[in-house]
Structures are given as structure tokens and as C-alpha cells.
C-alpha positions as CSV (number, residue, x, y, z in Angstrom):
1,X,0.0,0.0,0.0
2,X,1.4,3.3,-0.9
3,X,1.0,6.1,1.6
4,X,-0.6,9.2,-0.2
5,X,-2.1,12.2,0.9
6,X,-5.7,13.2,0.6
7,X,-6.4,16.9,0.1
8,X,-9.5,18.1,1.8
9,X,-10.4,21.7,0.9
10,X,-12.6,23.5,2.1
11,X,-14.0,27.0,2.5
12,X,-14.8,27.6,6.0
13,X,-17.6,30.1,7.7
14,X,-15.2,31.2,10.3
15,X,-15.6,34.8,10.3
16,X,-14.9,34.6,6.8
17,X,-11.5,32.5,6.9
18,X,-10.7,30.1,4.2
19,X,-8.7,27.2,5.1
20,X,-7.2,24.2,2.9
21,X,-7.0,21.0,5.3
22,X,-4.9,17.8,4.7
23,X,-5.7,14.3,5.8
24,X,-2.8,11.7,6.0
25,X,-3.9,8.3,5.0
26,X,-2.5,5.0,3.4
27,X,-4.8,4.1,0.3
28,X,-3.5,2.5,-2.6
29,X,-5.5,4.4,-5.4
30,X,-7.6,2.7,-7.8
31,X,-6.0,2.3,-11.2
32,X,-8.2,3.7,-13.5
33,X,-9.2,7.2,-15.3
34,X,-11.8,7.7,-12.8
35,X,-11.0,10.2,-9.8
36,X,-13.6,9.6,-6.7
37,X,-13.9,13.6,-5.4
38,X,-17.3,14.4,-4.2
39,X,-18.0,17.9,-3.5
40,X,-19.9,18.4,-0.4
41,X,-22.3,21.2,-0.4
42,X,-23.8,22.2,3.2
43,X,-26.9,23.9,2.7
44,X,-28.9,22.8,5.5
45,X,-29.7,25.1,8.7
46,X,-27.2,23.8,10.8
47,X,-23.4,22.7,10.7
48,X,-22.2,20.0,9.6
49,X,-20.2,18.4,12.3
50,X,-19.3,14.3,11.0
51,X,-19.3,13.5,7.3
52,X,-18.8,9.7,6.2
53,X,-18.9,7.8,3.0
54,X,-19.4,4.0,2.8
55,X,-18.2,1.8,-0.2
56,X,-21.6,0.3,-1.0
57,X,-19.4,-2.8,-2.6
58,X,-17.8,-3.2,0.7
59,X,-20.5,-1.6,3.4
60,X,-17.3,-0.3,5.7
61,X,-17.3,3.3,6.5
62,X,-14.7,6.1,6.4
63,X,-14.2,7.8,9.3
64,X,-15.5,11.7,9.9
65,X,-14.1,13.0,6.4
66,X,-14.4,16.8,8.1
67,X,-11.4,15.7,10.6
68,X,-13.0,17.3,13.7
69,X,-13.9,20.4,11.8
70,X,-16.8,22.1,11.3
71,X,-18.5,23.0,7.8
72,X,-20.8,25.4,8.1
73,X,-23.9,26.8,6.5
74,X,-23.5,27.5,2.9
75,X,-19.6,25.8,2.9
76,X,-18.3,23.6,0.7
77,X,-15.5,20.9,1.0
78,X,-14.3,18.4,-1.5
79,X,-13.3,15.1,-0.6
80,X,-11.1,12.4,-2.0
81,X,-12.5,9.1,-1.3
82,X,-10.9,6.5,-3.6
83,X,-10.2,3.6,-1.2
84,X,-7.9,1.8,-4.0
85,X,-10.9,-0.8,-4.8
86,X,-12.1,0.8,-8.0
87,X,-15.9,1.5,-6.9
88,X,-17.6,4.5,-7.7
89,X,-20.6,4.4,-5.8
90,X,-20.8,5.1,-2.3
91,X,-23.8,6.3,0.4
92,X,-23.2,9.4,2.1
93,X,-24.2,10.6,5.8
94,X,-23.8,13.6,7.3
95,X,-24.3,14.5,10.7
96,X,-25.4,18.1,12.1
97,X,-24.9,20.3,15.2
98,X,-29.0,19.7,15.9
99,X,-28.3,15.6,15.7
100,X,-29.8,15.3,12.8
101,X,-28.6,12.7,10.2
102,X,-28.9,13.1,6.6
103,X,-28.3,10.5,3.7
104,X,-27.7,10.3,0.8
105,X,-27.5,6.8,-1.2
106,X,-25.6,5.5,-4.0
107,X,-23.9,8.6,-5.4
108,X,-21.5,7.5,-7.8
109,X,-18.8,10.2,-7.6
110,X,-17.0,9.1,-10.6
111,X,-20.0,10.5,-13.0
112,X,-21.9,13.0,-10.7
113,X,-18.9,13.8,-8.0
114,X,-21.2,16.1,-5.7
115,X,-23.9,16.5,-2.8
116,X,-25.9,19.7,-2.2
117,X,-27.2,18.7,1.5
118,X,-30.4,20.3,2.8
């Protein structure tokens, strides 16, 4: 497995700050022409505070793709998620300052790579 770096950025509602974060992981990428970025959109009323993606070939989830961050209403982050098995299509939850859950299934981020939540 070859270690490689997964670049998270994101534009955080923090007074206004933008802020680029990195997330160290080992992956071995999947070999194809495909790249598996989803952009996550946060358009719900509250903050986003947990974010995972599940391989729906494999059913095991990431763990919280924000990295103990917070993406706020009207953010965006973009997420690399290729866990080196060559799937495209993964379910979505994201969890919210209020408790509430929201998911979304079977997004295949190698043809529609995105996710407006509200």
C-alpha cells in the first residue's frame, strides 16, 4: 500500500477564513481514469459536524471525512475518497450540530462527483 495524501479543501464560515486541510492516510489508489472527489455542499440550517462515505461494494465506512472540523452553512468541502478498490458508488451521511442525520445513497462520484445537503 502506498501512503498518499488526501487533500481536503474546504472554504470555512469562520468569520470569513478560508482554510485548505490535509488528511494523511494510506490508500492504494484505484487504477483507472476515474478520480472519486465528491463535493460536499452544506446547505442545510445547521453545521455540519461528522461527514462519512461507505463503499456500498464493501458496506465499511470512512471515518469523519471533516477531521473534527466544522462545515458550516452554505460551505463547501471536496473530498477524495478512492479507497484503492475501483468502486464508484458510495452512500453518504452527514451529521449536524442539531443531531440530525442526513443520507444520501448510492452517489456515484465518478460520473456525478457532488452532494448539495439540505
Amino acid at each position: 500500500m502506498k501512503l498518499i495524501l488526501l487533500a481536503v479543501s474546504t472554504v470555512l464560515a469562520l468569520g470569513g477564513c478560508e482554510g485548505v486541510s490535509t488528511i494523511n492516510t494510506e490508500l492504494a489508489p484505484s487504477n483507472d481514469r476515474y478520480e472519486r472527489n465528491a463535493d460536499i455542499i452544506n446547505d442545510y440550517v445547521a453545521s455540519m459536524k461528522r461527514l462519512h462515505a461507505r463503499n456500498n461494494t464493501t458496506g465499511h465506512w470512512t471515518e469523519n471525512l471533516l477531521d473534527g472540523k466544522r462545515l458550516h452553512p452554505g460551505s463547501r468541502i471536496t473530498v477524495d475518497i478512492d479507497d484503492g478498490t475501483g468502486e464508484c458508488v458510495f452512500t453518504f451521511k452527514a451529521t449536524f450540530t442539531n443531531d440530525t442525520d442526513v443520507v444520501r445513497r448510492d452517489l456515484n462520484v465518478c460520473e456525478l462527483g457532488w452532494w448539495r445537503v439540505f
